[in-house]
N, C-alpha and C positions, 0 to 999 in steps of 0.2 A: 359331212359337207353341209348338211342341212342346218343343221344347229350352228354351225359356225357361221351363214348368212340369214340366220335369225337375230343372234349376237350382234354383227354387223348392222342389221337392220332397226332392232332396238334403240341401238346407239343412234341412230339416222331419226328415229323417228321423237325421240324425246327433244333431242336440239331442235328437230324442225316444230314440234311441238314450241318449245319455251324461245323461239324465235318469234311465230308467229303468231302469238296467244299473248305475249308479252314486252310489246315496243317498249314502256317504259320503265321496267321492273329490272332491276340490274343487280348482279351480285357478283363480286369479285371470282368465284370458283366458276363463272360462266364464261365461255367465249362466244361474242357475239359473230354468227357465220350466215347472220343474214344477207350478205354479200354473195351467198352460192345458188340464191334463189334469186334465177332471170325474171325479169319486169317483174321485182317485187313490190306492188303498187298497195295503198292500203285500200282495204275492202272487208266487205263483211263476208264472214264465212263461220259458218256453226258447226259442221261436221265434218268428220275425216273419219277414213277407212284406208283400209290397206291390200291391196291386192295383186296381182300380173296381170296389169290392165291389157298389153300386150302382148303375151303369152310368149315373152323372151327370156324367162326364167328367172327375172326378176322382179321384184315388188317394186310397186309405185304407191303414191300417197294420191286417194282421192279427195278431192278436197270441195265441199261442197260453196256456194255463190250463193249470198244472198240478195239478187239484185245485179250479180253478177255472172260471169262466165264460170260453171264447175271446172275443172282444172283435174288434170291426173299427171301427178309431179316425177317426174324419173330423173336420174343422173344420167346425164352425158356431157362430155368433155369437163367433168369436173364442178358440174353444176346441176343444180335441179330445174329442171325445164317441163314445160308443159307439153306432153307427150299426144297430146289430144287433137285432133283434125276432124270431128266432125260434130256439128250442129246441134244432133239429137242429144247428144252426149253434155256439149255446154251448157243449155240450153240459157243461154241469157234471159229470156223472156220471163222465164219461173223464179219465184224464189224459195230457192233451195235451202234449208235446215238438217237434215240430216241426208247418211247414205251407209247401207253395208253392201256386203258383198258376201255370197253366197253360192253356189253349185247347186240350185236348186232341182235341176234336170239330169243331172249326175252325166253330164257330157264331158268332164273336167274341163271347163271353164267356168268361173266364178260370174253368176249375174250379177248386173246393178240396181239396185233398188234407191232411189232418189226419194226422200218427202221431201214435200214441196206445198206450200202454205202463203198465203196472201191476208190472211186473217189469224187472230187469234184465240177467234171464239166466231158460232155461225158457221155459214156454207160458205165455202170456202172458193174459189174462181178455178185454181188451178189444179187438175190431178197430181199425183205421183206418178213416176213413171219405173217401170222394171225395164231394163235393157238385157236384151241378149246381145251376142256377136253371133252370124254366122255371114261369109262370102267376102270379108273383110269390114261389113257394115253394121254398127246398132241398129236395133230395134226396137221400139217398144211392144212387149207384151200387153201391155194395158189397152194397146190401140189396135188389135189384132181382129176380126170379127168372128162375133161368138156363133158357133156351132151348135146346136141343138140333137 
């Protein structure tokens, strides 16, 4: 079962891949299905990962903002939609360049790790942020107070 919704998943994730990586790049053996990505608006976005954002037993596409709102892409009703409802998680204010996903606490839920950058060189304005779930809410670890 598992292998077979990795298989599944693969295939989801290379189209949403050469969908959104390459508006004008077109090759006959490709079918364009950017049409199954809701409010698909153009923006910048540097990184993606793949995880059970919502721990529904399926994968989502996380998809990082730069300048933008981060995004965690699921199917429903035949479409990829943004599964995401909370703030910490968006964070519009940041600009976001990369993200994995990770089980760092071995809680079996995958955290999020966000880099997040304003500069290209120098000190930088905006942290990274590590998100946990727990109570149905993110969090950031990075914002947590340190214990001595």
């Amino acid at each position: 079962m598992f292998i077979k919704k990795v298989k599944i998943f693969s295939k989801y994730l290379i189209l949403f891949l050469f969908v959104t990586l390459s508006n004008n790049t077109r090759a006959e053996f490709f079918e364009d299905l950017s049409k199954i990505i809701e409010n698909n608006k153009k923006r910048l976005s540097y990184g993606i990962s793949v995880t059970d954002f919502n721990m529904d037993g399926n994968y989502e596409f996380l998809v990082t903002g730069f300048g933008f709102s981060n995004l965690a892409l699921g199917f429903q009703d035949g479409k990829l939609k943004d599964l995401n409802k909370q703030k910490i998680f968006s964070d519009i204010s940041k600009k976001t360049i990369g993200v994995a996903a990770c089980d760092i606490d071995k809680d079996g839920f995958e955290e999020i790790y966000f880099l997040n950058t304003d500069t290209y060189s120098g000190v930088k304005r905006y942290s990274d942020r590590l998100l946990d779930f727990k109570n149905n809410n993110y969090f950031d670890l990075f914002e947590l107070e340190k214990k001595y």
